[in-house]
TORVOPA-26299 format. One record per residue (C-alpha): z, y, x. Coordinates in steps of 0.5 Angstrom, whole numbers, plus 2048, in hexadecimal, padded with zeros to 3 digits. Layout:
# residues N
ZYX
...
//
This chain:
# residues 598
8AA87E8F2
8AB87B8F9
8AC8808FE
8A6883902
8A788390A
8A588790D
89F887912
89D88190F
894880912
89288090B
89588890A
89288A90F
88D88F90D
889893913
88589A912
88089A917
87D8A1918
8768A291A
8798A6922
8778A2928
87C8A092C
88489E92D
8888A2928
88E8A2925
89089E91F
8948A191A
89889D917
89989E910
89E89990A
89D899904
8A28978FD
89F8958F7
8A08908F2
89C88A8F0
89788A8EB
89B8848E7
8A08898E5
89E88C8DE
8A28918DD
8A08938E4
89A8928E6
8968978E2
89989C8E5
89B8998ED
8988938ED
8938928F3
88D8918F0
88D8978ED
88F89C8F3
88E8978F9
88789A8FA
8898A18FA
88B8A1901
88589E903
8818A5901
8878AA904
8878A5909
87F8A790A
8808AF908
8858AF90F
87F8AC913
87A8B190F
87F8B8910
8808B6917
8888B7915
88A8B191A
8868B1920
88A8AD925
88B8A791F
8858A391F
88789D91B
88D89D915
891897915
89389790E
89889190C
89B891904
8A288E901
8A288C8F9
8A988E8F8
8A888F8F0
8AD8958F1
8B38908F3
8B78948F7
8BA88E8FB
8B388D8FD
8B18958FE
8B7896903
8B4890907
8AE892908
8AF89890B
8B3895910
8AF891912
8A9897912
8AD89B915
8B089691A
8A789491B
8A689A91D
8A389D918
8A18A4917
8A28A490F
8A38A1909
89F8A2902
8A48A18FD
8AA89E8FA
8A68A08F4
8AC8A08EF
8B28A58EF
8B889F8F0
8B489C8F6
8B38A28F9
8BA8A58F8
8BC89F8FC
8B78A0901
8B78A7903
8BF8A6904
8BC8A1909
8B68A690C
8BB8AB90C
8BF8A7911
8B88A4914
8B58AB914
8AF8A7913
8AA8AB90D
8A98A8907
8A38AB902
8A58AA8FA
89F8AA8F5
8A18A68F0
8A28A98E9
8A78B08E8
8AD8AE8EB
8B48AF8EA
8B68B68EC
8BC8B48F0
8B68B28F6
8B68BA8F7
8BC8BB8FB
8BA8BC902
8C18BB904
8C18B3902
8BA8B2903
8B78B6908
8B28B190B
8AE8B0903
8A88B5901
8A38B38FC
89D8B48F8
8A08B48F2
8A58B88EE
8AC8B88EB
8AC8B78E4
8B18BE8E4
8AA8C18E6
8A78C08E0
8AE8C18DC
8AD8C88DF
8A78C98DE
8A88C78D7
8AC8CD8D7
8A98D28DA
8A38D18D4
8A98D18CE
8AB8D88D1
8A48DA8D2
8A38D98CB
8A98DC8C9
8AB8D58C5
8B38D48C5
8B38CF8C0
8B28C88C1
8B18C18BF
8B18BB8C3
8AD8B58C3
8AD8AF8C8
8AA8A78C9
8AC8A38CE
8A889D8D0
8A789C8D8
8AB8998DB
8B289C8DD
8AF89B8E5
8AA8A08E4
8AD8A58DF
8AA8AA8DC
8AD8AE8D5
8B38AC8D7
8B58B08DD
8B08B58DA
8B38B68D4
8BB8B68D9
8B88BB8DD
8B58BF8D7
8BC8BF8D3
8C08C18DA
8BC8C78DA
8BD8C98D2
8C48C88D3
8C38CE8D8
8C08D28D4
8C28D68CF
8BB8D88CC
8B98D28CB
8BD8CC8C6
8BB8C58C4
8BB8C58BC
8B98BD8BB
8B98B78C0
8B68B08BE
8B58AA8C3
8B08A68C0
8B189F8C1
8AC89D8BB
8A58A08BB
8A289F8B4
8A08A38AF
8A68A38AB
8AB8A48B0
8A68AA8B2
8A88AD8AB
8AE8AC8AB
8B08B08B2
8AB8B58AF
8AD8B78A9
8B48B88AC
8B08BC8B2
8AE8C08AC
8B38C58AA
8B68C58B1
8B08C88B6
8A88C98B7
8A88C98BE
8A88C28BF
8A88BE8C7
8A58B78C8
8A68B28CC
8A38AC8CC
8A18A78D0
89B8A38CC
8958A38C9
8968A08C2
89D8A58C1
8998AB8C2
8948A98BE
8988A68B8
89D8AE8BA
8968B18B8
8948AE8B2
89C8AE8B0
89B8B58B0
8958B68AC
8978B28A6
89E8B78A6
89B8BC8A6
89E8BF8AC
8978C18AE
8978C88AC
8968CF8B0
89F8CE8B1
89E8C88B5
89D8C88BD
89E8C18C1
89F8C18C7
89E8BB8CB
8A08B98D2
89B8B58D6
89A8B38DE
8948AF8DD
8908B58DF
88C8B38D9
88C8B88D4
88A8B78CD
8858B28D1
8898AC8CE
8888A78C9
88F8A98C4
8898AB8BF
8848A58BF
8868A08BA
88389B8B6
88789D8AF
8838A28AC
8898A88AE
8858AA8B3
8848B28B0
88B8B28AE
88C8B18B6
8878B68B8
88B8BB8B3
8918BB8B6
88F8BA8BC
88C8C18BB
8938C48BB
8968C18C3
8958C48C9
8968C08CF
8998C08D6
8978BC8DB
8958BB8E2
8908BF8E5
88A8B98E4
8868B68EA
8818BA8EE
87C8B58ED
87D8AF8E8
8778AB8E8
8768AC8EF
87C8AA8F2
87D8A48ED
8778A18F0
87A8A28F7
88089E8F6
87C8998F2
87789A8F8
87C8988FD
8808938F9
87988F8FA
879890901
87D88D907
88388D908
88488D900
87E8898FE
8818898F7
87A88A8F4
87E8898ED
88388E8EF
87F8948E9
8848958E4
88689B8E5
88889C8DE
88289F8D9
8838A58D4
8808A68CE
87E8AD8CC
87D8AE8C5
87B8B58C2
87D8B78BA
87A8AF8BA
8738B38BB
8718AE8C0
8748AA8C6
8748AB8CD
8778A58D2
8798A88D8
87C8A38DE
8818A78E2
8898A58E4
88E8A88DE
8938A48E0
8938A18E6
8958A68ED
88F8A38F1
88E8AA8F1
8958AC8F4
8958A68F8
88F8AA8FC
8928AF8FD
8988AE8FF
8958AB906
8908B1906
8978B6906
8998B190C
8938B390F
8928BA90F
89A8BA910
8998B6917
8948BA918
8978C0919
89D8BD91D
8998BB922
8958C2922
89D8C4922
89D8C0929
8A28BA926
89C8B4925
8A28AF922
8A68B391E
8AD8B091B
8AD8B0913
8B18B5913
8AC8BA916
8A68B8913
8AA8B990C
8AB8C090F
8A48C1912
8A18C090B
8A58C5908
8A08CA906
89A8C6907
8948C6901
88E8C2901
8888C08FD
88B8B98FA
8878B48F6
88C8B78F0
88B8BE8F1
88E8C38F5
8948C18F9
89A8C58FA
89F8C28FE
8A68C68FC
8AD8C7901
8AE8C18FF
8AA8BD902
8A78BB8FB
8A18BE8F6
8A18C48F3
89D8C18ED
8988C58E9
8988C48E3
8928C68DD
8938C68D5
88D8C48D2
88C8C68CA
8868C38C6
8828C98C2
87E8C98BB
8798C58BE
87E8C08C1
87C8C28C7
8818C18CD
8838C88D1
8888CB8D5
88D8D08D3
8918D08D9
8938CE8E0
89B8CE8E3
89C8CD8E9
8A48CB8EA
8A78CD8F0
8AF8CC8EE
8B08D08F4
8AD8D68F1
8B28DB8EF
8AC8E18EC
8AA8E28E5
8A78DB8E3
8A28DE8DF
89F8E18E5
8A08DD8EA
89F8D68E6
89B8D78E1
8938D88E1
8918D98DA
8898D68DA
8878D88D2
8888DD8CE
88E8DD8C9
8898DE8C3
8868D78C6
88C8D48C7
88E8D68C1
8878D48BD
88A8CD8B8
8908D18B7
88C8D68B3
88D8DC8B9
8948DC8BA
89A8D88BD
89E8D48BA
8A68D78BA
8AB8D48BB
8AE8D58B5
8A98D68AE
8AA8DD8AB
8AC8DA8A5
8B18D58A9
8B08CD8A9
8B18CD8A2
8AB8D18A0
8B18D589B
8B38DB8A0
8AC8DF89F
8AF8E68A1
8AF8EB89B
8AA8EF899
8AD8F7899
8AD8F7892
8B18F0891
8B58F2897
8B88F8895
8B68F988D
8BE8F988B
8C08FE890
8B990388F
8BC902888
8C3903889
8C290988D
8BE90C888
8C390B883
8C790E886
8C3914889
8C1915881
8C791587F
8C991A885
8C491E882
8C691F87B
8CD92187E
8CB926882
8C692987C
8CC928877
8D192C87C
8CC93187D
8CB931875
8D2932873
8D4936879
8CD93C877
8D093A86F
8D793C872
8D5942875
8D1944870
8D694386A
8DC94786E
8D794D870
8D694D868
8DD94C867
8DF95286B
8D9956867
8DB955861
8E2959864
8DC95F865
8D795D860
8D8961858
8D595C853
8D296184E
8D695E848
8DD96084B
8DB96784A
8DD96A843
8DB971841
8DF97683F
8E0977837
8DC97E836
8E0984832
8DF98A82D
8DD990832
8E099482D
8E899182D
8E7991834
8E6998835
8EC998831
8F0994834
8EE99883C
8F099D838
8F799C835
8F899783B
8F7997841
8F7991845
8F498D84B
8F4985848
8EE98284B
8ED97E844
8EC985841
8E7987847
8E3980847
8E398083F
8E098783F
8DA986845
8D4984843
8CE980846
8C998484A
8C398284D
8C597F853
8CD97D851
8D197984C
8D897984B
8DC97284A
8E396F84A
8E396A84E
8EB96684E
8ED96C84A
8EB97084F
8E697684F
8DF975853
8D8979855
8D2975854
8CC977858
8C6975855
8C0973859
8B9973857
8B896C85B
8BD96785C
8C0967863
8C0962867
8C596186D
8C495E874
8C9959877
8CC95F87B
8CE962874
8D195C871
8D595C877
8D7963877
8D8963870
8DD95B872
8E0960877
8E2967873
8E496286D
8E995E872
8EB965874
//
């Protein structure tokens, strides 16, 4: 396209506010890119976000932000991202006397141009898509603010939601189809694998780019995703790959409770897209899956439909007199295919930004001139809007220490009636040092909500019975069956040694006490009794011979009532009869043992 110099007649676009009197004009530049430019033009093109400024410009006059300007002198450039071109008319801002310059809205332009303010000390306002996160260091450009983030915001913020569900896991999946001017999974997902590779509780176990989106290619990424993760990150950058990602899913089953997908939007649409509408009967398994992502997005408009008609309203009118100038993208909005809600409202385009960012000028250079510095340099406005927070057409505002928007980021989840809700908010501030938890984090639902397609609970980042299905934990029993058998084996088989010891030790010791009362004890047979004699050849034989032969004695002894003589072992003994039979304790036995022995 043929360079646009600046100042031509035909750019120059006046704002009159409705004050009395001779005002200053502020003097306002503007870079987009041409609506002749496909890939550009639905995001940056100027009849999708010209408008914008002629509704903030409105909001100025309203809120009084800018009493001693009574006109808006704004002036514009279709430099379609070319770098050369960006560099130009900076200068030539700069060198008109301008006071602020909206753009460049891609991240190479702007690189180059914010080298080029840093040395103009002239302010430049980004509200492209997420720039790259090099556009945050103060030192090389100390003159860009922005009202919209860095993709390493939304990287971080993705982590902090990792860590706040404890997932350490995961997989990831990514589409690109803009153009490399206006980049958006790409850096993200840079960003994002930067910080996992700093951190130690989190790992990466699959990663696809997808350069191929049908049904089949889906299948296959999938069945490889299967057996490495559950927790899966995504990002896509059109309708018909989320949509044919859905369906994909479903007729792989891969739709059950272990599954949770994450998807990375800056639409600040929600579920509040057509990536389940279609016209091929498939409409239910999209729905299915759908049921199993969160997503993380932007926070959204304050007021769509409202400001979608201010722009367009704008357009219609002087100096735009565009009344054609109305497609500011269309959403379809389909819930569980129950029935169909058309919503018109930007999901692509950043007229939204667009508006914003010369809002953030406004209150920036109103508080300049309240600080007594009415025509501050780029540097110092940069420094005055640190800190700053307002009410934008995109939600709240937060400018951070680097002179760019702290986003707000929502993630939506979509409940048993395919209803949309929100399950929490991040704030992100990368200069936040305190628990993200609590300083990030809002949580606005229930975990019992949150988790309600799930079946209750959160997914985990590893299966209980792995990715396999085949690493169930065991139950008690199966786990330590062998070992309970073992042990009691072993604690039997201990048992009945010790009672057979105990047995062999009382049976010793009992046949040795009966061994050594056998050396006490007479057994009835060994007793002999004396052969009985004559008692007449006896008397003779006292009375002829007399002698004192034990033999002859025993011999002649008669049993009394109480007594009977015996041989035992040839030797002479009395027995003492008793009437019952005696019973001995254990101390007579041991008794009798001892004098034995003695």
């Amino acid at each position: 396209m043929k360079k646009i110099p600046f100042f031509i007649p035909f750019l120059i676009l006046l704002f009159q506010s409705p004050l009395s009197g001779d005002g200053a004009i502020l003097q306002v530049g503007f870079l987009a890119a041409a609506d002749n430019s496909t890939e550009l033009a639905p995001f940056i093109g100027w009849s999708n976000v010209a408008g914008a400024l002629g509704v903030a410009w409105s909001r100025i006059v309203e809120y009084g932000l800018l009493p001693q300007y009574e006109t808006m002198n704004l002036t514009w450039v279709l430099t379609n991202c070319r770098e050369a071109d960006a560099v130009g008319s900076v200068i030539n801002y700069a060198e008109g006397h301008a006071h602020v310059v909206l753009g460049p809205p891609c991240t190479r332009p702007a690189q180059v141009a914010g080298s080029v303010a840093k040395y103009l000390d002239f302010p430049l306002i980004l509200w492209g898509p997420p720039f790259d996160s090099s556009l945050l260091n103060q030192f090389e450009y100390p003159t860009i603010a922005s009202t919209t983030s860095s993709t390493l915001y939304q990287a971080k913020s993705l982590m902090r939601m990792l860590s706040y569900f404890k997932w350490s896991e995961i997989a990831l999946i990514y589409y690109v189809a803009r153009s490399d001017l206006i980049p958006r999974c790409t850096p993200l997902i840079s960003d994002f694998e930067t910080l996992v590779n700093s951190n130690d509780n989190l790992t990466i176990t699959y990663r696809r780019q997808m350069s191929v989106i049908t049904n089949t290619s889906y299948a296959t990424v999938l069945r490889n995703l299967k057996e490495l993760a559950r927790v899966v990150v995504v990002c896509l950058e059109s309708d018909e790959a989320r949509r044919n990602l859905m369906i994909s899913i479903a007729e792989n089953g891969m739709d059950t409770n272990e599954y949770v997908y994450l998807m990375i939007e800056s639409r600040r649409a929600g579920f509040s897209t057509t990536f389940w509408n279609g016209t091929d009967g498939k409409n239910d398994l999209a729905i299915r899956a759908a049921r199993k992502f969160l997503v993380m997005d932007n926070q959204k408009y304050n007021d769509t439909t409202t400001f979608v008609q201010e722009v367009q309203t704008a357009f219609s009118r002087a100096p735009f007199n565009c009344p054609n100038c109305t497609n500011i993208s269309e959403d379809i909005r389909i819930f569980g295919c129950r029935y169909t809600e058309r919503v018109t409202g930007p999901t692509i385009s950043q007229v939204g930004p667009l508006g914003d960012a010369l809002l953030l000028y406004a209150y920036a250079l109103n508080r300049s001139i309240a600080a007594g510095n009415p025509t501050p340099t780029g540097s110092e406005i940069c420094n005055v809007a640190k800190g700053m927070e307002f009410l934008g057409f995109t939600g709240k505002v937060i400018v951070n220490q680097n002179s760019t928007r702290t986003p707000i980021f929502v993630v939506y989840n979509i409940d048993t009636n395919d209803k949309e809700f929100a399950v929490m908010t991040i704030a992100e501030d990368l200069d936040d040092s305190s628990d993200p938890v609590a300083s990030s984090i809002t949580l606005t639902a229930t975990a019992a909500k949150i988790w309600e397609t799930w079946g209750g609970t959160a997914p985990l980042s590893t299966p209980i019975c792995g990715f396999t299905g085949t690493d169930c934990p065991k139950s008690f029993t199966d786990q330590y069956l062998a070992i309970i058998l073992g042990c009691t084996a072993a604690a039997l088989v201990l048992i009945v040694a010790v009672i057979s010891t105990v047995v062999f030790l009382v049976r010793s010791k009992r046949q040795e006490e009966e061994r050594l009362n056998q050396l006490w004890q007479v057994h009835f047979a060994t007793l002999v009794k004396p052969p009985q004699k004559n008692t007449m050849h006896s008397s003779r034989s006292l009375q002829s011979t007399v002698t004192t032969s034990t033999k002859v004695t025993i011999n002649s002894k008669k049993d009394t009532e109480r007594h009977s003589f015996f041989f035992l072992n040839n030797d002479s003994v009395v027995a003492r009869k008793h009437n019952f039979r005696a019973v001995f304790t254990k101390n007579d036995r041991a008794m009798f043992r001892k004098v034995r022995i003695n």
